[in-house]
N, C-alpha and C positions, 0 to 999 in steps of 0.2 A: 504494500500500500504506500503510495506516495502525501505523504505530512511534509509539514514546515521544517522537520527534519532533514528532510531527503536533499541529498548531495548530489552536485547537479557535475555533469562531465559532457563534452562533446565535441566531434569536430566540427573544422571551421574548412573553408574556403569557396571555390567559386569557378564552375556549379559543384552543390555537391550532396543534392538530392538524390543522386546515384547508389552513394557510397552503401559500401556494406558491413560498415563498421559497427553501425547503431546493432545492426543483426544480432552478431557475433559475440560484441561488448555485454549489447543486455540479458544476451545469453549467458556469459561468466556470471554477471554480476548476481542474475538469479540463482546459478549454483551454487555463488557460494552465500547466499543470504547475506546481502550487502544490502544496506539503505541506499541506494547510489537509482540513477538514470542516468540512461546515456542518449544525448540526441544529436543532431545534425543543425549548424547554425550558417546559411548563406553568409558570407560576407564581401560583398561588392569591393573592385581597386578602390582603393581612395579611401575605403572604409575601415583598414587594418587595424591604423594604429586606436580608432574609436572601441573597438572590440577590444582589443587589449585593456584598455584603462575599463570598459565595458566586465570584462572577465575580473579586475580588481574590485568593482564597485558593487556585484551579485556576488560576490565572492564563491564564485565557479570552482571546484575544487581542479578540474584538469581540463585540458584541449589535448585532441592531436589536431594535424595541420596538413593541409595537402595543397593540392597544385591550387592558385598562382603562391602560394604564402607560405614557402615553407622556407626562403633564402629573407625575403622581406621580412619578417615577424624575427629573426636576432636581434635588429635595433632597440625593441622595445621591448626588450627581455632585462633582467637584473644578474643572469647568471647563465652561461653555455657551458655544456657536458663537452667534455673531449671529442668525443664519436661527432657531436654535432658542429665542434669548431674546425675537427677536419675535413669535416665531408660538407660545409659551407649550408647543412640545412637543420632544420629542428619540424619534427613531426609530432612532439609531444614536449608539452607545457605543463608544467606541474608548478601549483600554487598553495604554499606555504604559508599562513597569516601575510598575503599580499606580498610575499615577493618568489618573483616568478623563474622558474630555472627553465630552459631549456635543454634537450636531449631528444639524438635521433635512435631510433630502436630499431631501425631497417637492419643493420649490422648483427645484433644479437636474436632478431629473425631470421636473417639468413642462416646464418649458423647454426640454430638453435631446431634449425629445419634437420638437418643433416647427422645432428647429436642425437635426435628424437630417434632419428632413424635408423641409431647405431653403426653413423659413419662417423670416423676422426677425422677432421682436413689435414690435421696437422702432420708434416713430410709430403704430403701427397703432390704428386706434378698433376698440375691442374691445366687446365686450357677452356676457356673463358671467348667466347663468340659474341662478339655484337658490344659495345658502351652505348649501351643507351641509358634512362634515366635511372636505373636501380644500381648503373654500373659502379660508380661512387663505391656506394656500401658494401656490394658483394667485394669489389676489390679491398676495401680496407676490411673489410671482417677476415680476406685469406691471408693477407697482409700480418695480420692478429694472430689468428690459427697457427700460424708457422708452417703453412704450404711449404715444399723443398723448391718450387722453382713454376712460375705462372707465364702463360705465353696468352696474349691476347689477338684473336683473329678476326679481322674486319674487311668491312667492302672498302674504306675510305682513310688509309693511313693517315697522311697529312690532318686529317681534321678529329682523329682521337689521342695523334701525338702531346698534346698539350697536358691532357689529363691522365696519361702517361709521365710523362714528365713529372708530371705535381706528384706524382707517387711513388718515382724512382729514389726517392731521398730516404724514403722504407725498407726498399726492396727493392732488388734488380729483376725488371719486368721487358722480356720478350714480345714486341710489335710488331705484326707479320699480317699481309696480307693473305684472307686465308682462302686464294685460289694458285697460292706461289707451291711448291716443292716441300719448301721449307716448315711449311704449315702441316703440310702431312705429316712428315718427320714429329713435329712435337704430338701430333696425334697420336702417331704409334705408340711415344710411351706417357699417355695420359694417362691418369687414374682416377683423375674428375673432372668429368665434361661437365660448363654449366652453358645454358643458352639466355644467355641477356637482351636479345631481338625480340623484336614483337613479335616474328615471324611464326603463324601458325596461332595466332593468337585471332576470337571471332572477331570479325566474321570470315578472314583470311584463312580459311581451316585447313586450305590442302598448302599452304607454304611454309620451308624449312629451313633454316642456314644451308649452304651448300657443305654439308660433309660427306666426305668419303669412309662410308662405313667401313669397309675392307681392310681401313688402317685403322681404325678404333679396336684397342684392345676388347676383350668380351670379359664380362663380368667388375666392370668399372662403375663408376656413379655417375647415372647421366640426370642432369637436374634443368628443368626447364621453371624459370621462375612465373610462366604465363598460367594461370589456374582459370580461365576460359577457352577453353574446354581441360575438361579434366586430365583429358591426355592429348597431347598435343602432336602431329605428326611426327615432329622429334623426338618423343617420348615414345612413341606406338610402335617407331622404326628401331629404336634405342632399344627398347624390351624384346622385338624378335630378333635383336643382332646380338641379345645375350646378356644385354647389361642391365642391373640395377635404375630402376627410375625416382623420381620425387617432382612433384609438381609444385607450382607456386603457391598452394593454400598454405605451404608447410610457412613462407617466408611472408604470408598476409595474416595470416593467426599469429605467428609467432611476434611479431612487432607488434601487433594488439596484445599479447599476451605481458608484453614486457612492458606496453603501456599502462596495463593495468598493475603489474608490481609497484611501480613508481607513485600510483596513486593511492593505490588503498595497502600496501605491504603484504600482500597475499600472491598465494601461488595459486591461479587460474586454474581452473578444466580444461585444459585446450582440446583434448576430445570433441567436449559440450560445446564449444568455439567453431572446430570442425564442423561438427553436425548441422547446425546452425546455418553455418556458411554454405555446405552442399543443398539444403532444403531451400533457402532462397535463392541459389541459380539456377534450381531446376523450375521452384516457380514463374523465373523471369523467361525461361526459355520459348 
């Protein structure tokens, strides 16, 4: 039952009526008999910094944050978590008698995917397809992990060199475009394939990174972080060529999972999270 009590949490951005956060969240929060809601708060450009002094003055106990306002919303913060000063965003806001920290949980999602699943990253030569917008975190969370050595393959070198770069002061990271030779070669001895393209993500269902299965070792970890559709052609192909799969719900429960640590000090149902999650994409379908 929601009283004057009840502790209010939600994300913010713009649109973000989509989101399937509120799903997932009020599903934990009911597991674990928490006084808490979780809802969804439009927040228009231009609007940001009013929501934040907005989230001090209801005294909202938490945000996450999603596209356009996840690099925007640092300025108006009291305090950045590491994970979120390196990776230049914050997805969740946690508010302490009005002062406000930021922390990205993408990072300890992804990983957090892969642990559930009783894989270690940690040694493992990994190979990493596609920077796109997740690429940040999965590369600092292997970075963390203690991967043995990361080769990143893409359609467009020059234009992911940068953010390569920003990461090489960590770790010595391998950019290779990946229709050269050279890209097979580090195929061969991967041990965890992750696909960070949209590709094969709806409504695009029959598109896939260009890999050359034949040089994918078999029984490796192949991890698509796209969880619309549940198995994605990469994954479909990945599992009859032998290997291990993990879909993206692992690394969208899991960052909500870690969001809710941060805010109430509890350790989530992520199961109950999962379930959640499956039952409203198949309604949306």
């Amino acid at each position: 039952m929601i009283t004057g009590k009840t502790k209010t949490l939600a994300v913010i951005g713009n649109p973000v009526s989509h989101s399937l956060s509120p799903v997932f969240q009020n599903a934990a929060i009911e597991a674990a008999g928490l006084d808490y809601i979780y809802t969804a708060f439009p927040v228009a450009d231009g609007k940001l910094e009013a929501a934040i002094n907005g989230m001090r003055a209801m005294e909202i106990s938490g945000l996450n944050v999603t596209i356009p306002h996840k690099e925007r919303v640092m300025k108006y913060l009291d305090s950045i978590d590491r994970d979120a000063e390196i990776l230049g965003a914050v997805n969740t806001i946690v508010n302490k008698d009005g002062v406000l920290t930021g922390y990205n949980t993408d990072v300890k999602g992804f990983v957090g995917g892969m642990k559930e699943k009783g894989f270690e990253p940690k040694g493992k030569k990994t190979v990493l397809l596609g920077a796109g917008g997740a690429a940040r975190a999965i590369i600092w969370g292997l970075i963390q992990e203690g991967v043995a050595s990361l080769t990143i393959g893409v359609r467009n070198v020059p234009k992911v060199r940068p953010l390569v770069e920003y990461f090489s002061k960590y770790m010595e990271i391998t950019l290779l475009d990946w229709s050269t030779a050279e890209f097979e070669t580090a195929l061969e001895k991967a041990e965890l394939l992750i696909n960070a393209t949209p590709l094969g993500m709806c409504p695009y269902v029959e598109a896939m990174p260009p890999v050359n299965w034949d040089k994918v070792p078999k029984g490796i970890l192949a991890y698509d972080i796209i969880y619309t559709p549940a198995e994605t052609l990469f994954l479909k192909t990945a599992r009859e060529h032998g290997c291990e799969t993990l879909n993206g719900e692992a690394m969208l429960v899991g960052q909500g999972a870690e969001s809710m640590r941060l805010w109430a000090g509890i350790e989530p149902d992520t199961e109950v999270m999962k379930k959640a999650l499956r039952q409203a994409l198949e309604e949306r379908k």
